[in-house]
N, C-alpha and C positions, 0 to 999 in steps of 0.2 A: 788532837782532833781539830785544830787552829786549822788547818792546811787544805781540811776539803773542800769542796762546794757545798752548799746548802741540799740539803738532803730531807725526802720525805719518807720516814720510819714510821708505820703501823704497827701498836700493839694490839694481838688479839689475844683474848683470856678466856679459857673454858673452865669457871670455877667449878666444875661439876668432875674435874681431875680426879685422877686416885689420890693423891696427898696435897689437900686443899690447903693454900696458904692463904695468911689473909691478905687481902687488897693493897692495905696500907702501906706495909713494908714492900712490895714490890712497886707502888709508886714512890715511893719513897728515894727506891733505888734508880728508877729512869728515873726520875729529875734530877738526880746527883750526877748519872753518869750519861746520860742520853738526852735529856733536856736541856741543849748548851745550843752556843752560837755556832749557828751551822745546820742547823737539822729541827725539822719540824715533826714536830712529834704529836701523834695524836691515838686515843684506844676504843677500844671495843670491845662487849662481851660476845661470846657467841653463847646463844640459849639455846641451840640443838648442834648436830652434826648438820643440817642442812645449811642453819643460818652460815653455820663459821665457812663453809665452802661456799656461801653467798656471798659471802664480805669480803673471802679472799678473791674471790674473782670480780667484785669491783674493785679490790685494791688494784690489781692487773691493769685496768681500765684509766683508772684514777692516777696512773703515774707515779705511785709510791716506790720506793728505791729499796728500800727496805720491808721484812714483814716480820716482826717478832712474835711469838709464839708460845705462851704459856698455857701449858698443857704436858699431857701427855703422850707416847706414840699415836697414839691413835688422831687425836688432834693434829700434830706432824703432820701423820698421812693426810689428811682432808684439804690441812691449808696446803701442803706440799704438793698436792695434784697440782693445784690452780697454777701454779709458779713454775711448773716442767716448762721449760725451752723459753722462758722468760728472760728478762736481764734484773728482776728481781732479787734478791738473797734474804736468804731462810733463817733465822736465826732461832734456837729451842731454847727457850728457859723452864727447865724441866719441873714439874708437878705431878705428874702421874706415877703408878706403882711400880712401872717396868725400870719405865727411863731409860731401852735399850739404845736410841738414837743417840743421847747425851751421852752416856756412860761410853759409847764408842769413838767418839770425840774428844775424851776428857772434859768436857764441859762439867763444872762444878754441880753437885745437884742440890744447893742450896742458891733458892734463886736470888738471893740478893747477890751471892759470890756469881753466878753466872751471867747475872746482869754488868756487871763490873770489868768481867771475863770478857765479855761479848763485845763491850764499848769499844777495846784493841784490838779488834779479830782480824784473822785475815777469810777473804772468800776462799772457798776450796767448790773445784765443779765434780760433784759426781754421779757416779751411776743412778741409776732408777731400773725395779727390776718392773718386769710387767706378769701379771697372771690373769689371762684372756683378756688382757688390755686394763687391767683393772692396775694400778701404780704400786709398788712396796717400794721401802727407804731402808728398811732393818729386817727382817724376816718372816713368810710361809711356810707353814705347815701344813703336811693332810692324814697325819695318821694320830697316834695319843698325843704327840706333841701339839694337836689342834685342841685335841677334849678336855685335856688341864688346862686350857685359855678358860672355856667355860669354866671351871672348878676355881679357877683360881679371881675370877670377876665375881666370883659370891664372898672372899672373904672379904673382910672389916678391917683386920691386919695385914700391911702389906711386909715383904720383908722375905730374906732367905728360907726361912721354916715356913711359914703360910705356901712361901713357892714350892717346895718339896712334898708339903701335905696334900696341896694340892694336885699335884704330880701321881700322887696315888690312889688320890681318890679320883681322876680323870683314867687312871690305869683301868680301874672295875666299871668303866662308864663306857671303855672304848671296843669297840667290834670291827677288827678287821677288813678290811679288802684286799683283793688282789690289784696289784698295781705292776705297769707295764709301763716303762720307763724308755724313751730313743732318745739319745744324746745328740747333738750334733757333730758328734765324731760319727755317728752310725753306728757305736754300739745300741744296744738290747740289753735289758736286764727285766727280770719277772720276779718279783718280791711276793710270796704270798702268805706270808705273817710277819706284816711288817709291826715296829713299836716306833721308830722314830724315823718320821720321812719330811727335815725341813730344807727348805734353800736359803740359804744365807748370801745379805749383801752385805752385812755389816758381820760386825765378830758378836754380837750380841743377841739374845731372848731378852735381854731388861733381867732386872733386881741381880747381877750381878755373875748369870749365866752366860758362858763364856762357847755360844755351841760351833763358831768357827772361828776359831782363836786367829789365823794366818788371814783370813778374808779382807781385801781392801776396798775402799770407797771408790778407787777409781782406778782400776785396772781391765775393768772393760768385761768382767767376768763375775758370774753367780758362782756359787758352792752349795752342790748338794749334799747332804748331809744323810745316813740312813745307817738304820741298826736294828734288829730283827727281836721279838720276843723271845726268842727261846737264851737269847745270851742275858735278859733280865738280870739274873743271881752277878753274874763279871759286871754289867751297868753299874748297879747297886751300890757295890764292893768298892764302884772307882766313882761314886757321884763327885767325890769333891774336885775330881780333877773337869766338872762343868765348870769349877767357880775358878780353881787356879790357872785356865788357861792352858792346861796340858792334855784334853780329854781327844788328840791324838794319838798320844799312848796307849789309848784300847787297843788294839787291832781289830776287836772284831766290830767296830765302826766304820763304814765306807763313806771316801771325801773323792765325789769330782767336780772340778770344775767344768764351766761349761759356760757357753752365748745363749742357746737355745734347747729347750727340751719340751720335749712331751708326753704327760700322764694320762694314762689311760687307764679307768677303775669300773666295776660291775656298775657303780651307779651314783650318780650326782651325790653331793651331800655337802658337811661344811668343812671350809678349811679356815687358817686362822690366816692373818692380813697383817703384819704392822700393830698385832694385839687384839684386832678384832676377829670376830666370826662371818666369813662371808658364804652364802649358798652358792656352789659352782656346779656346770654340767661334768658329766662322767670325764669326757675327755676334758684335760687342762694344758694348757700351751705356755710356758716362761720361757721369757727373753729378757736379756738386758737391753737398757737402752743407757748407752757411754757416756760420762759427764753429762748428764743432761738437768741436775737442778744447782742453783749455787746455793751454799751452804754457807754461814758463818762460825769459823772453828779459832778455838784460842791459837794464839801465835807460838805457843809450844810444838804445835804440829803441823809447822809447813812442812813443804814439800816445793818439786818443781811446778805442780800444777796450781797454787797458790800466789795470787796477787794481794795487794795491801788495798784497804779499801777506806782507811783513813790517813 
């Protein structure tokens, strides 16, 4: 890190994550590996979801180079809006239950190691999905796979088993819609007992759910995702291939890719955001928007669209 320019890095911390760490050890870690000649370093808590998307958007202002992020997706998403179309870079130091964003990057999810990780990263620029303008970084849902978000933000235990318990109990909580799907190819598709209807930017749900295994960060393209209730007993039978990264082997799971789509359901309700619950109108409109945040990813996973940023 001898070679950069002087650099100003913000840490912001939402202690109120799924898997709370303490304070110490993660200053501990930026002063060893972030706190050097060359880079000014300074932090913040966020005490709601309002403040952190407040303080990310003076960092904007403020001329920061850098924006690190401990938290969870949901946090991500909040400071991640602010930073769209910025010259900003993103950096996750994971804390929350999912940790879909991290886990898709290989970022370590112990944040000492991902502090350490992050100090050599390189930038990578990518997608940002939108839903009626609203930003995702990892993954939407609008059918059960939205209702076990709520099921699964009540347990105490985070972890593979809380995820699947939850998944069940989100199963008896969920009531159908018919949904009415136009791709941007101009197909049509009518689902009327749908069980799982997500779009994927990332390969990830968090805790280690693998729902679009092939999906890339920067190919300019969503993955929808969708699988119908009545094949429940075949889901079931084949859960573990969510975790091993092979849950295209069903078949009776349907994958399109796609730029832009549009859903249309009897009636407004909630869908899940990057881990969170958000209320939308009946109709729903996603789009990708192409490289457009920069990210901090370990040096394991460059690529061509990757520059060195130390």
């Amino acid at each position: 890190m001898n070679n950069r320019k002087s650099k100003h890095v913000l840490v912001l911390i939402n202690q109120k994550a799924g898997m709370p760490t303490a304070f110490d050890l993660i200053r501990r870690a930026l002063d060893r590996y972030w706190d050097v000649n060359g880079i000014d370093l300074s932090y913040q808590f966020c005490q709601s979801q309002s403040d952190c998307k407040s303080k990310a958007e003076r960092a904007v202002k403020q001329d920061f180079d850098t924006v690190l992020v401990v938290g969870g997706d949901g946090t991500v998403n909040t400071v991640g809006q602010a930073l769209i179309g910025t010259d900003i870079s993103l950096g996750v130091i994971p804390s929350g239950s999912g940790n879909g964003f991290a886990r898709h990057f290989g970022i370590p999810l112990r944040p000492e190691k991902a502090i350490r990780v992050l100090s050599s990263a390189e930038v990578k620029y990518i997608d940002v999905g939108l839903v009626n303008e609203k930003p995702f970084f990892v993954t939407c849902s609008m059918a059960w796979d939205a209702s076990f978000v709520k099921s699964f933000q009540k347990k105490r235990i985070r972890g593979v088993i809380p995820y699947v318990f939850a998944g069940v109990q989100g199963l008896f909580e969920y009531h159908p819609q018919e949904i009415v799907v136009k791709l941007d190819s101009g197909k049509k598709f009518i689902f009327s007992d749908v069980l799982l209807f997500t779009i994927a930017n990332l390969t990830q749900y968090g805790a280690g759910a693998k729902i679009a295994p092939d999906a890339l960060a920067d190919d300019g393209f969503l993955e929808l995702v969708v699988a119908m209730r009545q094949d429940i007993p075949k889901l079931i039978a084949n859960v573990g291939r969510l975790f091993n990264g092979s849950i295209k082997k069903i078949p009776e799971i349907i994958f399109k890719r796609f730029k832009l789509l549009t859903v249309n359901r009897p009636q407004a309700g909630f869908i899940q955001i990057d881990g969170e619950l958000v209320n939308v109108p009946a109709e729903v409109k996603v789009q990708v928007l192409p490289k457009a945040l920069k990210v901090l990813v370990p040096n394991e996973s460059r690529n061509e669209y990757m520059v060195k940023i130390f």
